[in-house]
N, CA, C and O atoms as a GROMACS GRO file, in nm:
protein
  292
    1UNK      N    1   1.407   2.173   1.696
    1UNK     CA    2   1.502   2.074   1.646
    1UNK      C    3   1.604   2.142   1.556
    1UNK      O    4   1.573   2.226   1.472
    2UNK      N    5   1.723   2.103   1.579
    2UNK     CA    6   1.856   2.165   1.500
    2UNK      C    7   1.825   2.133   1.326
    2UNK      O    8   1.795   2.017   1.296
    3UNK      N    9   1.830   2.195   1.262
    3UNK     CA   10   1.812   2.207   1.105
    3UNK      C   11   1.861   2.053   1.041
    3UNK      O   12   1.801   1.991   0.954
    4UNK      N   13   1.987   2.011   1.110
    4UNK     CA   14   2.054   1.929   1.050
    4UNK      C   15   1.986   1.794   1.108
    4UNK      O   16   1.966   1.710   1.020
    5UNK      N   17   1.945   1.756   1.247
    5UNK     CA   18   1.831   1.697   1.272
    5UNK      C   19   1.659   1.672   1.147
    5UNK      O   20   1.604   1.568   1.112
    6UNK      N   21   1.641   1.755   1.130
    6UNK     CA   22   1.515   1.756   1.052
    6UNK      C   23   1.574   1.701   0.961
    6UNK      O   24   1.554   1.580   0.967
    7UNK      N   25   1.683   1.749   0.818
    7UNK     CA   26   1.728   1.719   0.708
    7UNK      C   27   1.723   1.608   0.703
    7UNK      O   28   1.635   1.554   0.636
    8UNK      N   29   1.817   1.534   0.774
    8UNK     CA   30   1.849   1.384   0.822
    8UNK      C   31   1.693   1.336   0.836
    8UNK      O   32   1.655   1.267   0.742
    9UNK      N   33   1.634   1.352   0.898
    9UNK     CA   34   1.504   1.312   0.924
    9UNK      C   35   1.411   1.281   0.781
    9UNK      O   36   1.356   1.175   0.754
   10UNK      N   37   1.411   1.378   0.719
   10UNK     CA   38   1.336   1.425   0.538
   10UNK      C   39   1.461   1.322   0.461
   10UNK      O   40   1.427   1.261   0.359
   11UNK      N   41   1.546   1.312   0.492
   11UNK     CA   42   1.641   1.193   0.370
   11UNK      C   43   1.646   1.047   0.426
   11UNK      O   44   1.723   0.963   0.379
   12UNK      N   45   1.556   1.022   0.534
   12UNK     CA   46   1.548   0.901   0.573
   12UNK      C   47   1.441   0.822   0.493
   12UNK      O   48   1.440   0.721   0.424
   13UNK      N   49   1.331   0.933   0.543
   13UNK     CA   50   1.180   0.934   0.483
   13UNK      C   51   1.186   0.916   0.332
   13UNK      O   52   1.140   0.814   0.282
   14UNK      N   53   1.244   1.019   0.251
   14UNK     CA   54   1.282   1.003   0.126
   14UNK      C   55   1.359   0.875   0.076
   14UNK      O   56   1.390   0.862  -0.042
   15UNK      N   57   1.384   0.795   0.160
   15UNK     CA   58   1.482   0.705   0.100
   15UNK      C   59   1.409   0.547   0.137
   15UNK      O   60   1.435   0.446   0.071
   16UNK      N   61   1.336   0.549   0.228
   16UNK     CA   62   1.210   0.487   0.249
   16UNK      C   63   1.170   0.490   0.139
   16UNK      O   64   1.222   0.429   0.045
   17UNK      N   65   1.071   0.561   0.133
   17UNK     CA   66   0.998   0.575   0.041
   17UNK      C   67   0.979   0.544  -0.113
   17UNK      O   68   0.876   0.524  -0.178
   18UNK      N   69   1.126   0.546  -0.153
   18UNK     CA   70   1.184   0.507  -0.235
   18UNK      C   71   1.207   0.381  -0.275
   18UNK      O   72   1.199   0.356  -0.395
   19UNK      N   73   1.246   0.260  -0.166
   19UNK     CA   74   1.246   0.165  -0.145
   19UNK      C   75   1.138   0.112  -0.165
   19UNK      O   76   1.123   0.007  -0.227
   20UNK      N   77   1.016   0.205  -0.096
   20UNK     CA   78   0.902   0.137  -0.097
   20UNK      C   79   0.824   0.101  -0.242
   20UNK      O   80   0.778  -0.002  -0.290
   21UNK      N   81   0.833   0.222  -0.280
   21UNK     CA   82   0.808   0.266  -0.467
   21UNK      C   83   0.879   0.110  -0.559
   21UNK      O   84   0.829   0.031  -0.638
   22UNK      N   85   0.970   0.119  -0.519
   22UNK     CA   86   1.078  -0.007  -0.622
   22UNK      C   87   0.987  -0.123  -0.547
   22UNK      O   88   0.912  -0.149  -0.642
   23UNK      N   89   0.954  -0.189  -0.467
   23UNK     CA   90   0.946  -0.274  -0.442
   23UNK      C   91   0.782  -0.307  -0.495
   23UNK      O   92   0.750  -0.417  -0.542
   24UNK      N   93   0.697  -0.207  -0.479
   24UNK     CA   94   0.565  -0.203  -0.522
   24UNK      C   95   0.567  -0.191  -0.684
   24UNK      O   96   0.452  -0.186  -0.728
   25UNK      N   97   0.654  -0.185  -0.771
   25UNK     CA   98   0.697  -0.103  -0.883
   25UNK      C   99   0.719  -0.281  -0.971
   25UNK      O  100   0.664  -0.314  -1.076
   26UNK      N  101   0.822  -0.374  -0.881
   26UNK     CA  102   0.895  -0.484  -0.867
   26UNK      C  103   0.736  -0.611  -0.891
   26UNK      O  104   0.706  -0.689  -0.981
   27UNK      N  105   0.677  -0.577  -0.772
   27UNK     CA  106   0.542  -0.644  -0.766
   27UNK      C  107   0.407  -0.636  -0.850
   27UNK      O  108   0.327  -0.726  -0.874
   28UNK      N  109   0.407  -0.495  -0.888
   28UNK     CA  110   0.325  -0.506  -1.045
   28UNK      C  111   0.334  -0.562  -1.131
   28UNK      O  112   0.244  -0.622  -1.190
   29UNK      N  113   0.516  -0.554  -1.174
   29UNK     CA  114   0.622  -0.604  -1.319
   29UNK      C  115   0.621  -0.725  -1.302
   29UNK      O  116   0.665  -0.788  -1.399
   30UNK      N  117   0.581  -0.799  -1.198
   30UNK     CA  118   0.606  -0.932  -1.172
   30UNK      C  119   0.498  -1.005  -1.123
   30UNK      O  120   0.515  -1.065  -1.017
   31UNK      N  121   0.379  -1.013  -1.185
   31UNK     CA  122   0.269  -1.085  -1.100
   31UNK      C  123   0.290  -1.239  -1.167
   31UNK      O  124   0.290  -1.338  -1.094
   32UNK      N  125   0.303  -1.247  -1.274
   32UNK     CA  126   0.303  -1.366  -1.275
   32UNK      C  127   0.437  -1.409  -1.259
   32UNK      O  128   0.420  -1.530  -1.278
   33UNK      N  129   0.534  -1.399  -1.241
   33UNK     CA  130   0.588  -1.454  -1.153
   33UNK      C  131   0.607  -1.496  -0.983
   33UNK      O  132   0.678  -1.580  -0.928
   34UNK      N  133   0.520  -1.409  -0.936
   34UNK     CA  134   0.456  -1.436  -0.777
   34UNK      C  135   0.378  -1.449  -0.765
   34UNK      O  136   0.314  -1.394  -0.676
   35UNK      N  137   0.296  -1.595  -0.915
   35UNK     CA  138   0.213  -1.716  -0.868
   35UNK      C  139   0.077  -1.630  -0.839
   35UNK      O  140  -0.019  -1.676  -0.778
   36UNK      N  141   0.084  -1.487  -0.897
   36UNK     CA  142  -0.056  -1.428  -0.874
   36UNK      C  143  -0.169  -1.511  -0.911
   36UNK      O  144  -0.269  -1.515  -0.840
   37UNK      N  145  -0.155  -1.597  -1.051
   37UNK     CA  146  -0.239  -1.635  -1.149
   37UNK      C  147  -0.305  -1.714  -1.073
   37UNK      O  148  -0.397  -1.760  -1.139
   38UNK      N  149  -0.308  -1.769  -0.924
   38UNK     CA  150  -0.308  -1.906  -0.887
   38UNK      C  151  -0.451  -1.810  -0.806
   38UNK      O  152  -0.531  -1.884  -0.749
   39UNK      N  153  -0.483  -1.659  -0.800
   39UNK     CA  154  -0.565  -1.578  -0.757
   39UNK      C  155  -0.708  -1.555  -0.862
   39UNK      O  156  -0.810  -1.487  -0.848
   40UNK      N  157  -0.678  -1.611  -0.928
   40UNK     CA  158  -0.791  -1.616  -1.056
   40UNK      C  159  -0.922  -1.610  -1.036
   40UNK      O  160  -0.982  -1.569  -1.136
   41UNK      N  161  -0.978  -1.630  -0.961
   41UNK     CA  162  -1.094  -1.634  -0.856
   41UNK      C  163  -1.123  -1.494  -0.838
   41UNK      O  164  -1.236  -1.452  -0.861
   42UNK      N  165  -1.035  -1.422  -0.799
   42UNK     CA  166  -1.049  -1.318  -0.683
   42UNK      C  167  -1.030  -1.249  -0.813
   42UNK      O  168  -1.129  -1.179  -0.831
   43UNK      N  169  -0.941  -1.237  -0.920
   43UNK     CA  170  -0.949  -1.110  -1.034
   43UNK      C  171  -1.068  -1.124  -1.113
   43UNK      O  172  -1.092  -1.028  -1.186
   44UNK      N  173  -1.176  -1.252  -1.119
   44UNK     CA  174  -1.291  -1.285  -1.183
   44UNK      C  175  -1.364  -1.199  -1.118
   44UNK      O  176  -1.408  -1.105  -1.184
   45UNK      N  177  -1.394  -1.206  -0.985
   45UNK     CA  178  -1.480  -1.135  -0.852
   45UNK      C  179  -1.464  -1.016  -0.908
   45UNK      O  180  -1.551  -0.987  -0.991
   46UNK      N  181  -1.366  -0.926  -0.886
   46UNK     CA  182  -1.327  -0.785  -0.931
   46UNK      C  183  -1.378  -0.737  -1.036
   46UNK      O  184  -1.457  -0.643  -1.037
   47UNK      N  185  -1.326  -0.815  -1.165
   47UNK     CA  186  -1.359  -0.839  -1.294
   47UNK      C  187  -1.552  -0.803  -1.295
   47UNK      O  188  -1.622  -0.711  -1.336
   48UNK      N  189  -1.568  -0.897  -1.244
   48UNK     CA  190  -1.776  -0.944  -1.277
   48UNK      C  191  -1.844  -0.800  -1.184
   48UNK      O  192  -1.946  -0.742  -1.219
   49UNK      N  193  -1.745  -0.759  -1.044
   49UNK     CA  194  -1.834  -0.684  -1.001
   49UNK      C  195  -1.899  -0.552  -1.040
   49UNK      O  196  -1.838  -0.485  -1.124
   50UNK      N  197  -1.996  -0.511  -1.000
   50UNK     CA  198  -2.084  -0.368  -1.069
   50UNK      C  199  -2.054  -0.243  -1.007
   50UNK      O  200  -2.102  -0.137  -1.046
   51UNK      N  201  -1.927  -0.259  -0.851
   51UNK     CA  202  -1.943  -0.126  -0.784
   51UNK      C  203  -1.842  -0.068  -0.902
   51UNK      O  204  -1.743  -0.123  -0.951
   52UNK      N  205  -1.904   0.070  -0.935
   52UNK     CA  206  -1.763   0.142  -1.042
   52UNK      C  207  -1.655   0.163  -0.915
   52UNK      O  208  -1.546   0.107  -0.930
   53UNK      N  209  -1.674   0.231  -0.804
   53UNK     CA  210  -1.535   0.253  -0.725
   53UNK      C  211  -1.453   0.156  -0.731
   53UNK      O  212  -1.365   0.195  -0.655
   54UNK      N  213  -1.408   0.014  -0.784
   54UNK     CA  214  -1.348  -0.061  -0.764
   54UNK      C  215  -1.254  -0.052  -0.936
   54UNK      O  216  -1.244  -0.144  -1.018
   55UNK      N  217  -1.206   0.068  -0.946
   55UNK     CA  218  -1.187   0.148  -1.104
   55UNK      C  219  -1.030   0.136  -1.098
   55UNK      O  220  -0.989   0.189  -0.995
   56UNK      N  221  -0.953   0.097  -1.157
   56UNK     CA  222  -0.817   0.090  -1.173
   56UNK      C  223  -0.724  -0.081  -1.154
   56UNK      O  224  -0.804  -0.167  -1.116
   57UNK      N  225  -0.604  -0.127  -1.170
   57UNK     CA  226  -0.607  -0.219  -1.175
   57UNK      C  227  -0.544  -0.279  -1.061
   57UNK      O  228  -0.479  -0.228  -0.970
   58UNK      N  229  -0.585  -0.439  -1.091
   58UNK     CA  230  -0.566  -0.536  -0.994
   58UNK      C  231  -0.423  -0.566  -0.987
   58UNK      O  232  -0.352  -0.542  -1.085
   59UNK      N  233  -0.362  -0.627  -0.855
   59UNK     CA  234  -0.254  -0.580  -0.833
   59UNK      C  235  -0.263  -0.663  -0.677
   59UNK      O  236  -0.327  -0.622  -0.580
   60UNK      N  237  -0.172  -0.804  -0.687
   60UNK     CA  238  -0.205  -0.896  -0.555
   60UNK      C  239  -0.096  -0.860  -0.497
   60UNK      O  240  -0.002  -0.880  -0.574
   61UNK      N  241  -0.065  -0.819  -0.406
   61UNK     CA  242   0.059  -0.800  -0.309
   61UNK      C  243   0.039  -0.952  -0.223
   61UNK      O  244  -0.061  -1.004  -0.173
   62UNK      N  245   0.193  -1.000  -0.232
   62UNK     CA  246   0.235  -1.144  -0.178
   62UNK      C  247   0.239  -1.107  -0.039
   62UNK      O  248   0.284  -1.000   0.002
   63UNK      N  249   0.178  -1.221   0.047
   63UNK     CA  250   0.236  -1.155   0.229
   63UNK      C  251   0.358  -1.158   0.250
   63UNK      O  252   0.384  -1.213   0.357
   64UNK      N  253   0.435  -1.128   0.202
   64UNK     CA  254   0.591  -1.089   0.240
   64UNK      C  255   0.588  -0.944   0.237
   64UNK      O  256   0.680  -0.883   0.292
   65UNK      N  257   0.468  -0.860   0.161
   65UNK     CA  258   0.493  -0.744   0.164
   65UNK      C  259   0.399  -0.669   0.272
   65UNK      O  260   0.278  -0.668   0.290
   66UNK      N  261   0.522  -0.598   0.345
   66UNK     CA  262   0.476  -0.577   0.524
   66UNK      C  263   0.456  -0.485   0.540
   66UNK      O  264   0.505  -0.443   0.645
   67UNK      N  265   0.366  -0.374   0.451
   67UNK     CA  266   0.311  -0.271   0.432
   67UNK      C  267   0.166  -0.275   0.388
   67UNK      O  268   0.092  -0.177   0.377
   68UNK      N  269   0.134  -0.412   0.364
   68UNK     CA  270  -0.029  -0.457   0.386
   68UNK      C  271  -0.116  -0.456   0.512
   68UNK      O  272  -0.071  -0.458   0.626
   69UNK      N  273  -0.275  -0.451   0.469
   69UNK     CA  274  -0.358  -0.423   0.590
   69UNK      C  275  -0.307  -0.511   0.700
   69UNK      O  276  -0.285  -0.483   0.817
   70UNK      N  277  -0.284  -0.712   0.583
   70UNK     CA  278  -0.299  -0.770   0.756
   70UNK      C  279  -0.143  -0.745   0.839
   70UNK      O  280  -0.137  -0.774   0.959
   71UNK      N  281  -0.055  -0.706   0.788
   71UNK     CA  282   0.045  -0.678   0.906
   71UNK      C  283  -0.012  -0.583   1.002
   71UNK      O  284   0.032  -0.572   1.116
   72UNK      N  285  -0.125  -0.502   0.949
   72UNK     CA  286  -0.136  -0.385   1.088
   72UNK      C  287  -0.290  -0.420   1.154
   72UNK      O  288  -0.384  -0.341   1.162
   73UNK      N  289  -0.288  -0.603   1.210
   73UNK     CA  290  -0.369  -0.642   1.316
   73UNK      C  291  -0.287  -0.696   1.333
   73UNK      O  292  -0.281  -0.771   1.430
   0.00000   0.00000   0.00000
């Protein structure tokens, strides 16, 4: 592939990516404003459970965001 092919290719990706960052970045800064709280249930569950792997924080992604498991069934 011609050099200038690849480049283009790596500043697409990079700029993705980027997008992706702000928007996940957007959705942390903003849970209660996207009605997370209404999940209270499910951060109790998390909260009460004993597995340690479940170590860092909670963080509901709204289904509008199309980089979640269920978009990829």
């Amino acid at each position: 592939m011609p050099s200038r092919l690849i480049s283009s290719i790596h500043s697409t990706i990079d700029r993705y990516a980027k997008i992706e960052t702000e928007r996940l970045i957007f959705i942390r800064l903003n849970q209660t404003k996207l009605l997370s709280e209404e999940y209270g249930h499910l951060r109790e569950a998390v909260v009460h459970d004993d597995n340690s792997t479940n170590v860092g924080r909670l963080t509901i992604l709204p289904s509008s965001y199309t980089g979640s498991p269920q978009h990829m069934h």
